[in-house]
C-alpha positions as CSV (number, residue, x, y, z in Angstrom):
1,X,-19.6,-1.1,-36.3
2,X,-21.8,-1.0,-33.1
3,X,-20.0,0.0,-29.7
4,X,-20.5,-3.2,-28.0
5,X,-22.9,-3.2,-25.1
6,X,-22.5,-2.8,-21.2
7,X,-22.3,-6.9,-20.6
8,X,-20.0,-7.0,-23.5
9,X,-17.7,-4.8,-22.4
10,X,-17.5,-6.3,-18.8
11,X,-16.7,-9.5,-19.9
12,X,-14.1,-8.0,-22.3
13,X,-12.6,-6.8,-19.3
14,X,-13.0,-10.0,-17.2
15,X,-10.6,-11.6,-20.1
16,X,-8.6,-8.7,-20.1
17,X,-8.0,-9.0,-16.4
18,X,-7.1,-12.8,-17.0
19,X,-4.3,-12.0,-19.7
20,X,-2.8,-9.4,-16.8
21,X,-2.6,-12.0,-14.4
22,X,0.1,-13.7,-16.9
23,X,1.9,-10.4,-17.6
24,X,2.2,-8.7,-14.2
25,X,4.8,-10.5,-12.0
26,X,2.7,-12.4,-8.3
27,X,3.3,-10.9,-5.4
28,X,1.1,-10.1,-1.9
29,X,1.6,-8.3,1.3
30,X,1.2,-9.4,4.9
31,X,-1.6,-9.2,6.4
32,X,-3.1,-9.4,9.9
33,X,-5.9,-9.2,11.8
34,X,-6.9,-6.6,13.5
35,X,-8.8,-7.4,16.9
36,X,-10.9,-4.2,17.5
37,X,-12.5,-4.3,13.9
38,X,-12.1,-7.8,12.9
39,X,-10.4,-6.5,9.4
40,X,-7.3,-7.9,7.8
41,X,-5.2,-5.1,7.0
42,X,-1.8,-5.0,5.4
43,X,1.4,-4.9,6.4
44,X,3.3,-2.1,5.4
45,X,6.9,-2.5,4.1
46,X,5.5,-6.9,3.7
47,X,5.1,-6.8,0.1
48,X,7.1,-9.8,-2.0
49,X,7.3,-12.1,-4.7
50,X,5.2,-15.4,-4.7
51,X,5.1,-18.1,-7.0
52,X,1.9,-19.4,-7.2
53,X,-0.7,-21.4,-9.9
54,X,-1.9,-19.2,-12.9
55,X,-5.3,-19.4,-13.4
56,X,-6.6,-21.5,-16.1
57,X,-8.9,-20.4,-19.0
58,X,-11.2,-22.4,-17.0
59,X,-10.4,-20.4,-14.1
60,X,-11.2,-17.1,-14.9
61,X,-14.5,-18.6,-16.6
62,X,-15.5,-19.7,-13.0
63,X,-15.2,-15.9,-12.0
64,X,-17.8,-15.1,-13.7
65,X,-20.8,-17.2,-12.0
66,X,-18.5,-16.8,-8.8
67,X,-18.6,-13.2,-9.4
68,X,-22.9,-13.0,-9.7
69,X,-22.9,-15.6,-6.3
70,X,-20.4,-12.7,-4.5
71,X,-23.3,-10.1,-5.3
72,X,-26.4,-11.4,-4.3
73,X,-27.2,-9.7,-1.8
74,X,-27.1,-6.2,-4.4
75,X,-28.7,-8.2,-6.6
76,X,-31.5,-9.0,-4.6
77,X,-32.2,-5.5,-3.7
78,X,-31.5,-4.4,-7.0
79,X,-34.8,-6.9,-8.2
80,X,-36.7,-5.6,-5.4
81,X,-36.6,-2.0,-5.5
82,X,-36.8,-2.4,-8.9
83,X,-40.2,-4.1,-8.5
84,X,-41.4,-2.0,-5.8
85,X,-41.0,1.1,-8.5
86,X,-43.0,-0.8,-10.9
87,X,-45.6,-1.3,-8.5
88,X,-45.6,2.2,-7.8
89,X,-45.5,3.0,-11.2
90,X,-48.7,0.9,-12.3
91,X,-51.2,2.7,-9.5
92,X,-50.5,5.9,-11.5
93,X,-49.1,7.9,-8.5
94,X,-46.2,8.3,-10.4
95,X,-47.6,9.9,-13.3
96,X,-49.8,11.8,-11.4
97,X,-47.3,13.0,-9.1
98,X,-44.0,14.1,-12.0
99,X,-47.4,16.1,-13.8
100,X,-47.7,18.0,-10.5
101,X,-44.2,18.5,-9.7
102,X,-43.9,20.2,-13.4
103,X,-47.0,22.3,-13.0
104,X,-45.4,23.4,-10.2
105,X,-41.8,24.5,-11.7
106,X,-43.3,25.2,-14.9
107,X,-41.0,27.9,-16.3
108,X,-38.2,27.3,-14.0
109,X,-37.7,23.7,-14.5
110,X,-33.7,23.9,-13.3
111,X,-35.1,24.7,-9.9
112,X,-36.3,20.8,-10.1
113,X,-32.9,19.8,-11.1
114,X,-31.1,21.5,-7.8
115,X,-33.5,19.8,-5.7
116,X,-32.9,16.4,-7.4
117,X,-29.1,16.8,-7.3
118,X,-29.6,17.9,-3.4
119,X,-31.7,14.8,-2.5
120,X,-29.1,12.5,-4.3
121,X,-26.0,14.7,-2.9
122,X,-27.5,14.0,0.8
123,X,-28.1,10.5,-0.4
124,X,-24.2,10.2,-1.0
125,X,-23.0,11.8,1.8
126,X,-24.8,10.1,4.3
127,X,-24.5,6.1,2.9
128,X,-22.5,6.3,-0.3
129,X,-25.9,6.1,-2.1
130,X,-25.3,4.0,-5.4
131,X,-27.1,1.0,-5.6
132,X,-30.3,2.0,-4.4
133,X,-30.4,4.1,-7.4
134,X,-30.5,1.2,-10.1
135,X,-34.4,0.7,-9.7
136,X,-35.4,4.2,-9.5
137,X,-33.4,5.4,-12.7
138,X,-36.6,4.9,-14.8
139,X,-38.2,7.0,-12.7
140,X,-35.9,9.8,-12.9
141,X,-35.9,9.2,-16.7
142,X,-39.9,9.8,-17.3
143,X,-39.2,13.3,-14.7
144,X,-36.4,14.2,-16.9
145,X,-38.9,13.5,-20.3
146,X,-41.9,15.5,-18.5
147,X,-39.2,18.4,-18.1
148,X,-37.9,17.8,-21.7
149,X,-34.5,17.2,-20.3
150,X,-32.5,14.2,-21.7
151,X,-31.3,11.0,-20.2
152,X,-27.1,12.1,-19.8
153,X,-28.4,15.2,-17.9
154,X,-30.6,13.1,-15.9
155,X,-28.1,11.2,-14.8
156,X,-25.9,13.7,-14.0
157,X,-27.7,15.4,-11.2
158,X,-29.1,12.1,-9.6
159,X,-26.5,9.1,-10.2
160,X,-23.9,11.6,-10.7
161,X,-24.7,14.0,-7.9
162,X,-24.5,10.9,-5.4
163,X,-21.2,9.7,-6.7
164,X,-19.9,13.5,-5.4
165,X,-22.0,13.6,-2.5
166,X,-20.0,10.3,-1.5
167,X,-16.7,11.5,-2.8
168,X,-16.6,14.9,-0.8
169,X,-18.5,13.5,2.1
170,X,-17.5,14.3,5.7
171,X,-18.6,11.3,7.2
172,X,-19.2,8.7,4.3
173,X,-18.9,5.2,6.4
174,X,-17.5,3.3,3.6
175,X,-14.6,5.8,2.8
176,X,-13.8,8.6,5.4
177,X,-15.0,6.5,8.5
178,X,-13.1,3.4,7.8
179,X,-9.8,5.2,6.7
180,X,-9.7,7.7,9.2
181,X,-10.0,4.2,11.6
182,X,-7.1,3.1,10.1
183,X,-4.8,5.9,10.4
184,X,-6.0,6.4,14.3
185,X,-7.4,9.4,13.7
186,X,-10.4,10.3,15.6
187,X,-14.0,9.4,14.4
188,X,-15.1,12.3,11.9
189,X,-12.3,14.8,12.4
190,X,-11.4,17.0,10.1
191,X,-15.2,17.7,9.4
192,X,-15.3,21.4,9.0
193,X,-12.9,21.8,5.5
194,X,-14.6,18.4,4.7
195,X,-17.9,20.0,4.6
196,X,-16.8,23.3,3.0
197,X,-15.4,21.5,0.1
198,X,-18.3,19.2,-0.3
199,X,-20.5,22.6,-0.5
200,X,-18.3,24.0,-3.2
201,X,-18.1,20.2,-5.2
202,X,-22.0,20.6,-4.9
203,X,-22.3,24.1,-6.5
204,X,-20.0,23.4,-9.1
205,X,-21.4,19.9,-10.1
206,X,-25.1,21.0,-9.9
207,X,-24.2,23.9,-12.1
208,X,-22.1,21.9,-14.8
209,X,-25.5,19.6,-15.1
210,X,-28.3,22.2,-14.9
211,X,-25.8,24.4,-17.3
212,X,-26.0,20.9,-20.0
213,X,-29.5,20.2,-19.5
214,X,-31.4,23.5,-20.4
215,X,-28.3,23.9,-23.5
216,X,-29.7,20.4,-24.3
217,X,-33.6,20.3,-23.9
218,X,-35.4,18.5,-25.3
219,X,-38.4,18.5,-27.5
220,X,-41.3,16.4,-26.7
221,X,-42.6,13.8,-28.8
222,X,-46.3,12.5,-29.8
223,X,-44.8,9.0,-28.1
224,X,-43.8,11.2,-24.9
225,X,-47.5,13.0,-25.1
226,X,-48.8,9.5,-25.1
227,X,-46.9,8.3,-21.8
228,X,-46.8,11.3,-19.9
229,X,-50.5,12.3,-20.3
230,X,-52.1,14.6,-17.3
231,X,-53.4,12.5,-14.7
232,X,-55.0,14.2,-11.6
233,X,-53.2,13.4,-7.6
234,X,-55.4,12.0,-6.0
235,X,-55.1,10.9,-1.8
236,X,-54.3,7.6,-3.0
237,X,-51.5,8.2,-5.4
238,X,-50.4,11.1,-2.4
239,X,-50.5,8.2,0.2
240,X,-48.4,6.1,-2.4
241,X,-46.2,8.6,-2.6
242,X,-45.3,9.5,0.7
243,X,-43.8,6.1,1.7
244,X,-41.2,6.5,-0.8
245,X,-39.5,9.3,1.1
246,X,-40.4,7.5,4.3
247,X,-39.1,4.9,3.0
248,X,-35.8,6.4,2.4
249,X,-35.7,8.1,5.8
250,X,-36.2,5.1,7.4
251,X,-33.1,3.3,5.1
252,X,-30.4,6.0,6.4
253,X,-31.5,5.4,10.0
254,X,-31.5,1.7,9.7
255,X,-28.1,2.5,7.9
256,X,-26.9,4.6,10.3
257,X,-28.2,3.4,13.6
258,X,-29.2,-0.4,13.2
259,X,-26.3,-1.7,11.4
260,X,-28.6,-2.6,8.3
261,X,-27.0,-4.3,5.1
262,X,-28.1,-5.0,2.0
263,X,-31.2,-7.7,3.0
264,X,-32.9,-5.1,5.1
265,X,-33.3,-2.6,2.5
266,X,-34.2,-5.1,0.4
267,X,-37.1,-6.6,2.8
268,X,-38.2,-2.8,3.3
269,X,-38.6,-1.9,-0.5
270,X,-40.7,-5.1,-1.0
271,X,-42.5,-4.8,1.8
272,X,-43.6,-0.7,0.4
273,X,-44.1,-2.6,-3.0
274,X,-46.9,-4.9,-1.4
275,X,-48.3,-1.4,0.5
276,X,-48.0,0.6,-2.3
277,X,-49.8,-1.7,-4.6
278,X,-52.8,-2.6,-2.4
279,X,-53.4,1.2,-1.2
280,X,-53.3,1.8,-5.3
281,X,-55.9,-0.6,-6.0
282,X,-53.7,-3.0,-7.7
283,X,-54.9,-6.3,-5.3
284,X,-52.6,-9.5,-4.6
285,X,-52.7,-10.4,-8.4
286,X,-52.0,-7.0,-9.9
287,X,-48.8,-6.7,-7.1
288,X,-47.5,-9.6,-8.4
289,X,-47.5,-9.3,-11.4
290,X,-46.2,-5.8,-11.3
291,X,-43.3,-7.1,-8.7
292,X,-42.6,-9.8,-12.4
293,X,-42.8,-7.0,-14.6
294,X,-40.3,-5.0,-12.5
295,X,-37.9,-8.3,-12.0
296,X,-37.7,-8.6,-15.8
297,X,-36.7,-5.1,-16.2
298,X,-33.8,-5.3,-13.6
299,X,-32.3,-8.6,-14.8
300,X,-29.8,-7.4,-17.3
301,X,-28.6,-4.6,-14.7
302,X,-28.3,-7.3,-12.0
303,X,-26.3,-9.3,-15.0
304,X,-23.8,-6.5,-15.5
305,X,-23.2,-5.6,-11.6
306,X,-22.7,-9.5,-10.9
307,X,-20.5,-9.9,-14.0
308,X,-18.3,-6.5,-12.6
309,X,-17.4,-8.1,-9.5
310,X,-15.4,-10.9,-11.7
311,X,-12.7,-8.5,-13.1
312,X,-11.1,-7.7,-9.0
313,X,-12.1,-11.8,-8.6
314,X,-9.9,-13.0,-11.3
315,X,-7.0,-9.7,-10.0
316,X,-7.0,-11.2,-7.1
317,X,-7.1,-14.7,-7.7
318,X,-4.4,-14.2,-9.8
319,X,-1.9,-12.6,-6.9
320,X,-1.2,-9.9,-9.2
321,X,-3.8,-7.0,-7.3
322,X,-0.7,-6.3,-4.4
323,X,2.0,-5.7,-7.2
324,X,-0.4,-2.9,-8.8
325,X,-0.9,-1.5,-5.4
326,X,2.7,-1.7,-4.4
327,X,3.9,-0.9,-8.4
328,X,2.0,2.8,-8.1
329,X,2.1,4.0,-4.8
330,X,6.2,2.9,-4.6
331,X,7.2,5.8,-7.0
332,X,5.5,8.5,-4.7
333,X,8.3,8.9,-2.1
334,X,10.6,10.2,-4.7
335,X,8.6,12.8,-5.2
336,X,8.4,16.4,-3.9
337,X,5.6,16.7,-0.9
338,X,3.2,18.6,-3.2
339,X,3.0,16.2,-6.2
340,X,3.6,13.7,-3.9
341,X,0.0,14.5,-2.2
342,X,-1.5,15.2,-5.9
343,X,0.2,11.8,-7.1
344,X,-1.9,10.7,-4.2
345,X,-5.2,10.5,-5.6
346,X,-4.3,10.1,-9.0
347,X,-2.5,6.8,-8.1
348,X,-5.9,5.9,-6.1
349,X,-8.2,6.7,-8.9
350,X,-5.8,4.3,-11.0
351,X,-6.4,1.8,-8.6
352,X,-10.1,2.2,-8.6
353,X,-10.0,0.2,-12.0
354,X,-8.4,-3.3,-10.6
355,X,-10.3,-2.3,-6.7
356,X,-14.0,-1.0,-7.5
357,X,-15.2,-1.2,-3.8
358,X,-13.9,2.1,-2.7
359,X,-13.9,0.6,1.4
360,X,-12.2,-2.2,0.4
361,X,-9.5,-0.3,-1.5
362,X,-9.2,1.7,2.0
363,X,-8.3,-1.0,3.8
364,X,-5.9,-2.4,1.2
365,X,-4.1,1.3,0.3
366,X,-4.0,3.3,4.0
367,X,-2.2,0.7,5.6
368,X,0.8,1.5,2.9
369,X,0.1,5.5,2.3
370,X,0.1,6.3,6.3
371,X,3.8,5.8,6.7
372,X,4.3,7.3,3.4
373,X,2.7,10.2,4.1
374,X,4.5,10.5,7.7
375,X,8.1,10.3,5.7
376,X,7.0,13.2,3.8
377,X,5.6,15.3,6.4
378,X,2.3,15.2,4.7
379,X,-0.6,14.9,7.0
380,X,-3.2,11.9,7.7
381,X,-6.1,13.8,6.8
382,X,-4.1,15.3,3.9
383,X,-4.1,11.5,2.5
384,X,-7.0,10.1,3.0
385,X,-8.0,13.1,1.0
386,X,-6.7,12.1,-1.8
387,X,-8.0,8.6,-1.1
388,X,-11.3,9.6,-1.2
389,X,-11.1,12.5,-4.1
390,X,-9.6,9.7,-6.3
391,X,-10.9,6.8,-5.4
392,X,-14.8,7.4,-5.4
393,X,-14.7,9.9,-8.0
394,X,-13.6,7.2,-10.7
395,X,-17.2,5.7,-9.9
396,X,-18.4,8.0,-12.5
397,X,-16.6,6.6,-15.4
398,X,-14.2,2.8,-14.6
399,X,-16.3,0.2,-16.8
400,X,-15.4,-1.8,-13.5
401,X,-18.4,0.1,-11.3
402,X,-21.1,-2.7,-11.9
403,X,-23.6,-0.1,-10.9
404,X,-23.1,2.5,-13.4
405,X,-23.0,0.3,-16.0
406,X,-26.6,-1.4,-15.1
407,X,-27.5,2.2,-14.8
408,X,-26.4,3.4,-18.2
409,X,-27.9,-0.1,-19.2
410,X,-31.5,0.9,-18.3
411,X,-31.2,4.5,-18.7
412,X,-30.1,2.9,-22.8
413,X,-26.8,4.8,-23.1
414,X,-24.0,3.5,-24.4
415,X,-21.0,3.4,-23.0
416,X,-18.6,5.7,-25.3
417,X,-21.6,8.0,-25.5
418,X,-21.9,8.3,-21.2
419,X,-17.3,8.5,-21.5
420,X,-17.7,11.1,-24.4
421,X,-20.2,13.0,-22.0
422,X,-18.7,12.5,-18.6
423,X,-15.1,12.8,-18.7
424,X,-14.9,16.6,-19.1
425,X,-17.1,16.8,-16.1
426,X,-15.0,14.4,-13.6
427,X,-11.8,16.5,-14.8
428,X,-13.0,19.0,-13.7
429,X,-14.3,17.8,-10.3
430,X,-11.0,16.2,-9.8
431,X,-8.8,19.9,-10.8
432,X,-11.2,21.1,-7.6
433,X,-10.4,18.2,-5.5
434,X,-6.4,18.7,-6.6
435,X,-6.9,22.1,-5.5
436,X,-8.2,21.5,-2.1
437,X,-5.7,18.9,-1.0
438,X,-3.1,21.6,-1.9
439,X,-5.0,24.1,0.2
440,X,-5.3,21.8,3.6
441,X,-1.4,20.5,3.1
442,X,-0.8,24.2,3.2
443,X,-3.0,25.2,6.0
444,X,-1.9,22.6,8.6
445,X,-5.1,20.3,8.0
């Protein structure tokens, strides 16, 4: 029997999600609104019963169109990067620049791995790179083919190398920034063991993937030969591909400094599409119909990441997502200090299943854990360690992360296959992360 596919799956968990909302008793906290950052944030000690409607089969059908509307912003900028690559792609500077790149490491083709798993490591760090990834996963693909390194290892030093990047970050806005806002502690403090972690979680993760892909190369094929033939750089394709770093660097700063969302990236990478394919030679015509090509190939991933926002819609609809919130963090203050911090994150990474949107789960968790971790003289930073540790890590393998199941989508894995291959990997990431919350409650951090 075939495993069933990435869409399949999703909207066997959408259902799923709708039989829970009949099984797990209703019940919310309160919330209010806080002034400074305009967020509602929970009330801690609020939570209670509620009787309210059950959603209809009819209902939690709705949650699926309603969950596509809810991400269409990613969406758009999922088609649009997509197509921009395509354009690239078709003016050859591509090809031309992956041959050069393996002339260059020819013999030490791992040293092309560290510098992809840095590049996406930075990427994480910085913005919580994820989604931005989705339309260049082909690309990384035909690098990984020219190297004769397969698809899982691939994905391990780009995709997963941002998903750690972001997990160990210092100063990751969607995770550390917003949780360290709500516990009051000061804007990026704590950065020092932060950092020194991240450095190790680096090390360690680049090593587990370079370590799989040269024990797993690949042989090339006479298809391969056919696709990645030799084709010379020249100052056109060099032009073409010095925008898409540019293009980057100008994304974190717009990030970072200008307050940019989803629909300016997405008018940036269309804008370098249009560039990239007149500089290439490609005209108005050829663009276009490069930009179609690239929309076609991005439409089931946009499918799958719209589709993944339904399974928190129809949670939450059903007034069930509190009760899991207050049903797994509740247990944690009979517990010593020490397993308490440990039960922590693995109570977080649970959550990460019902909550995929790791700053929304730190505005719906810190709010309850702060107190918590005050009772039980363990410190703020100390729990929003374990926040982050166990919340973003579970990116890597919950079937609820829309984006890495359009990534495993184009990249053709399956998703038992990417599960077998991953899990060993994330347990070990997360016996690090254990480790170093035990360190800094010990340490006074």
């Amino acid at each position: 029997m075939k495993f069933p596919n990435a869409l399949a799956i999703i909207v066997g968990f959408v259902l799923f999600a709708g039989i829970l909302t009949y099984v797990i008793p209703q019940g919310e906290f309160d919330r209010v609104k806080d002034e400074e950052s305009g967020r509602e944030m929970v009330v801690e000690g609020s939570y209670h019963q509620v009787e309210a409607d059950r959603l209809s089969p009819f209902d939690i059908l709705l949650t699926i169109p309603r969950g596509i509307e809810g991400r269409a912003d990613l969406i758009v900028l999922i088609f649009l990067i997509g197509g921009a690559f395509v354009v690239i792609d078709k003016t050859g500077a591509l090809a031309a620049g992956i041959d050069f790149l393996a002339g260059k490491v020819a013999g030490k083709e791992w040293a092309a791995l560290v510098a992809l798993s840095g590049v996406f490591t930075f990427g994480g760090v910085v913005e919580g790179m994820q989604e931005e990834l989705i339309g260049m996963i082909p690309v990384i693909l035909l690098l990984g083919r020219k190297l004769n390194y397969n698809a899982l290892a691939m994905l391990s030093v780009s995709f997963g190398s941002a998903v750690v990047g972001a997990a160990f970050s210092p100063m990751n806005p969607f995770s550390v920034v917003i949780a360290q806002e709500v516990a009051d502690l000061p804007f990026l403090s704590g950065f020092g063991y932060r950092f020194l972690i991240l450095i190790v979680a680096f090390g360690l993760w680049t090593w587990i993937g370079i370590r799989y892909a040269i024990r797993n190369k690949t042989v090339a094929t006479e298809a391969d030969s056919e696709v990645l033939q030799s084709s010379k750089l020249s100052n056109r394709h060099l032009l073409i591909l010095v925008l898409i770093p540019i293009a980057f660097a100008l994304l974190v700063f717009g990030f970072l400094k200008l307050d940019w969302g989803f629909e300016e990236m997405s008018a940036e990478f269309f804008f370098v599409g249009i560039l990239a394919g007149l500089i290439g030679g490609l005209g108005i015509n050829g663009t276009s119909e490069a930009y179609i090509q690239g929309f076609k190939d991005m439409t089931f991933a946009c499918m799958v990441v719209g589709v993944a926002n339904s399974i928190s819609l129809v949670l939450k609809d059903g007034t069930v997502i509190d009760t899991i919130v207050y049903g797994l963090f509740t247990p944690l203050k009979y517990l010593p200090s020490d397993m308490s911090a440990i039960g922590m994150m693995l109570a977080q990474s649970a959550l990460h299943f019902p909550v995929p949107s790791y700053s929304g789960q730190a505005i719906l968790t810190m709010p309850i854990l702060i107190p918590l971790s005050d009772l039980l003289h363990i410190s703020r930073q100390v729990c929003i360690l374990a926040y982050q540790y166990g919340a973003v890590m579970m990116d890597l393998i919950l079937p609820t992360n829309g984006t890495l199941m359009a990534i495993i989508a184009i990249a053709g894995i399956s998703y038992n296959k990417w599960f077998a291959f991953i899990y060993r990997k994330i347990l070990i990431i997360m016996v690090l992360a254990a480790i170093a919350i035990l360190i800094a409650r010990h340490t006074g951090f």
